[in-house]
Z-matrix of the N, CA and C atoms (Angstrom, degrees):
N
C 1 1.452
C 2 1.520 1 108.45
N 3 1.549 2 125.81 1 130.48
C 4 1.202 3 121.15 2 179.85
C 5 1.423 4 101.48 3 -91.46
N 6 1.857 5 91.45 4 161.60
C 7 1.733 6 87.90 5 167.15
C 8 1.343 7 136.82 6 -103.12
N 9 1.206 8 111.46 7 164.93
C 10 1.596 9 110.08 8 -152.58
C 11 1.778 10 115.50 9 -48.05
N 12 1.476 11 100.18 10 -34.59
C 13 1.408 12 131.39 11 -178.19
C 14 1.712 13 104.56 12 -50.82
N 15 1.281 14 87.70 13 -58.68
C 16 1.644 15 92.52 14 -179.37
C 17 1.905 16 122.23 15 -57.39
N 18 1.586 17 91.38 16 -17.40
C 19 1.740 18 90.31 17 -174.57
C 20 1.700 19 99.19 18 -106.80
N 21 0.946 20 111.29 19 -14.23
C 22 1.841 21 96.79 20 -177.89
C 23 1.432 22 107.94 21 -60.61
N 24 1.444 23 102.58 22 165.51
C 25 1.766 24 107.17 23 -160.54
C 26 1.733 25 78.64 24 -96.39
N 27 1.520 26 118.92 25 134.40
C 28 1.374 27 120.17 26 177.91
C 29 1.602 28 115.39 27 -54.54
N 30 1.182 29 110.58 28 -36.70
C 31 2.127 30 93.79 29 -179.40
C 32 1.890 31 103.60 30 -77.07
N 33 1.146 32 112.97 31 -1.79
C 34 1.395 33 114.03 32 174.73
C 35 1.554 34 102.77 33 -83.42
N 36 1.049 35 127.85 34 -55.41
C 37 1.383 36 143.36 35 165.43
C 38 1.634 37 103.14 36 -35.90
N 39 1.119 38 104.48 37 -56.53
C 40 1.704 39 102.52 38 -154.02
C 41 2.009 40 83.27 39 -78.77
N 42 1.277 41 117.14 40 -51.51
C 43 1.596 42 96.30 41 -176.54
C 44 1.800 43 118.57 42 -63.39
N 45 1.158 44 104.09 43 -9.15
C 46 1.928 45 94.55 44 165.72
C 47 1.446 46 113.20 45 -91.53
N 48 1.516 47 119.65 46 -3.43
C 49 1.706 48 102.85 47 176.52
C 50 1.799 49 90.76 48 -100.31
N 51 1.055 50 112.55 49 21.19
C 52 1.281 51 114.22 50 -175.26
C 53 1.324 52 72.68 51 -93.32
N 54 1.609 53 109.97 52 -106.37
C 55 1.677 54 130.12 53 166.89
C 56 1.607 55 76.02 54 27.04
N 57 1.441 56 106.49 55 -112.99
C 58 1.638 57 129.44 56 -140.87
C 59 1.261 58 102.92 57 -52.69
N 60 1.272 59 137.36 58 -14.56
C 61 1.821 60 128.76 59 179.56
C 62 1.681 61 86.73 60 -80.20
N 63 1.430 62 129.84 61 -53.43
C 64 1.465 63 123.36 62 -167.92
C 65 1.301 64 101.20 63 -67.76
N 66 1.416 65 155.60 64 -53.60
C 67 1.091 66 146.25 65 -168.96
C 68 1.531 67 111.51 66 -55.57
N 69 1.565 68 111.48 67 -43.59
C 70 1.383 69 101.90 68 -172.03
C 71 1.431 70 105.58 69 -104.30
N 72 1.084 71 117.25 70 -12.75
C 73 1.589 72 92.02 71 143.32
C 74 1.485 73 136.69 72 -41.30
N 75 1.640 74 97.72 73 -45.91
C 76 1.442 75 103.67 74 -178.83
C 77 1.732 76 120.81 75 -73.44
N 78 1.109 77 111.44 76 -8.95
C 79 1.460 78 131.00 77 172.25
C 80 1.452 79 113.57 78 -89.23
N 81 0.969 80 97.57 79 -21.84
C 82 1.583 81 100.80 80 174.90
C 83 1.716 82 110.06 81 93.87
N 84 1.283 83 105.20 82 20.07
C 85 2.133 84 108.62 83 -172.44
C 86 1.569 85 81.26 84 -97.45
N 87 1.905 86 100.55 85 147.11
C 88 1.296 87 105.18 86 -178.86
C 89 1.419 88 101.17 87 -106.43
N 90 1.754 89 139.82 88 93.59
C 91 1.536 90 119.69 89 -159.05
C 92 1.703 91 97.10 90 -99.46
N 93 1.406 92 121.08 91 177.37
C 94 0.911 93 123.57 92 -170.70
C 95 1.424 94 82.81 93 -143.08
N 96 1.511 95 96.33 94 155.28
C 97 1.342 96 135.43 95 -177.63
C 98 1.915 97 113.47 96 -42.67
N 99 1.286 98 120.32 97 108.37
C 100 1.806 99 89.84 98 -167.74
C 101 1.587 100 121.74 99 81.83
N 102 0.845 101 115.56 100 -171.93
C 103 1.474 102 136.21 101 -155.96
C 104 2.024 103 106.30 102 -43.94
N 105 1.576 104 107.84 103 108.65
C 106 1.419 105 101.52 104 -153.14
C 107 1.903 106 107.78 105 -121.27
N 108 1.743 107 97.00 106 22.49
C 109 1.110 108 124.18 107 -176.62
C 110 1.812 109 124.31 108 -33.53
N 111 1.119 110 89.02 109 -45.78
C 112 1.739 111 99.47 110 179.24
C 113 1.429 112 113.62 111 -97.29
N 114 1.194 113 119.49 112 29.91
C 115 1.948 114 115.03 113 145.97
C 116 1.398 115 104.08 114 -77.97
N 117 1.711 116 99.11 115 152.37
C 118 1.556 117 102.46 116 158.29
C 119 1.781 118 127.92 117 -87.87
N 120 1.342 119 95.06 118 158.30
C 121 1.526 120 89.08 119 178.80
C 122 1.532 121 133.85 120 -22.84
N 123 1.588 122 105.07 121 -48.92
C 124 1.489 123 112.30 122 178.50
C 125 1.198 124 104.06 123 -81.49
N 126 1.828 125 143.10 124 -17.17
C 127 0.962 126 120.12 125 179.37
C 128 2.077 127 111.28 126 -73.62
N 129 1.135 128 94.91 127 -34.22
C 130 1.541 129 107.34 128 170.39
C 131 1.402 130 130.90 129 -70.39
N 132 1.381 131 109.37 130 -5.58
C 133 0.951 132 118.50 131 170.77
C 134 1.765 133 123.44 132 -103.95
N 135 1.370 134 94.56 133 -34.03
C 136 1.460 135 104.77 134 163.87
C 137 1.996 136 116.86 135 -59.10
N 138 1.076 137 92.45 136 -21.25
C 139 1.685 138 89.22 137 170.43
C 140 1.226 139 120.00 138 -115.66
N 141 1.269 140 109.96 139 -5.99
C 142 1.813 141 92.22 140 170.42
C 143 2.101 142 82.08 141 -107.57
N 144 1.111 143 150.32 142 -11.15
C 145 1.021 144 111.99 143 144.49
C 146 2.032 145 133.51 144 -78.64
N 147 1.229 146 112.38 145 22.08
C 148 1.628 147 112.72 146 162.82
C 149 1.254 148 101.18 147 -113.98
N 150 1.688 149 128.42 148 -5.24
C 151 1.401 150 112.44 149 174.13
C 152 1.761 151 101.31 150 -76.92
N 153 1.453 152 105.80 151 -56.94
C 154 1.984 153 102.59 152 162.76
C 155 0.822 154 119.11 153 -32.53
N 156 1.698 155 144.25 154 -48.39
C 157 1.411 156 144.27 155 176.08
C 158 1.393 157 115.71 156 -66.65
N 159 1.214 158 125.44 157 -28.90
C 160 1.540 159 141.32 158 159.25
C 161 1.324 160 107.85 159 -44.31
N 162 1.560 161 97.46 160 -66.88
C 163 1.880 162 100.31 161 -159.96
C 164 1.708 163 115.30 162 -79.24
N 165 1.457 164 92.95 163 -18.38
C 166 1.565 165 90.94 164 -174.91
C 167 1.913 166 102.33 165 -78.46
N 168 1.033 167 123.48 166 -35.04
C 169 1.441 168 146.98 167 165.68
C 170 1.537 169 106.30 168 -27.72
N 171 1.635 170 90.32 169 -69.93
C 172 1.541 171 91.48 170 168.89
C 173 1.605 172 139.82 171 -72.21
N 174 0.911 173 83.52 172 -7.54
C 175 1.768 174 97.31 173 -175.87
C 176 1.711 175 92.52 174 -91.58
N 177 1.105 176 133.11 175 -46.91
C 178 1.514 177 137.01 176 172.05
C 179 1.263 178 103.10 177 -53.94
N 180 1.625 179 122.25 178 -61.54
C 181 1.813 180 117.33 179 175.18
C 182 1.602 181 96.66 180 -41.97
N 183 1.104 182 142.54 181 -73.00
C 184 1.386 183 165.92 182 -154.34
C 185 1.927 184 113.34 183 -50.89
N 186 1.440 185 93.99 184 -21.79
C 187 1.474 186 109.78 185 -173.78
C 188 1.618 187 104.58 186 -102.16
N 189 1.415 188 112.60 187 -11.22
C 190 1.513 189 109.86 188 -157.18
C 191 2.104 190 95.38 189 -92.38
């Protein structure tokens, strides 16, 4: 089984570490570039749940 990493189209890639530096910025998580091993659960969770609040947001702007 390959990994997912390996099949994303690279400017798709490069605009979701975009995504996730702006989301957790906005949460207040400080991530670093690469290997992001030592957050805690809620810190990791607080940003991939404001990246969901992001996208669903937009898809609602997107519907109007």
């Amino acid at each position: 089984m390959s990994s997912n990493k390996s099949t994303m189209v690279p400017s798709a890639r490069e605009a979701m570490n975009k995504f996730k530096m702006e989301a957790a910025s906005e949460v207040g998580v400080n991530l670093k570039q690469g290997y992001n091993g030592d957050l805690t659960s809620k810190q990791a969770g607080s940003v991939g749940g404001q990246m969901v609040k992001k996208m669903i947001e937009s898809y609602e702007n997107g519907m109007k």
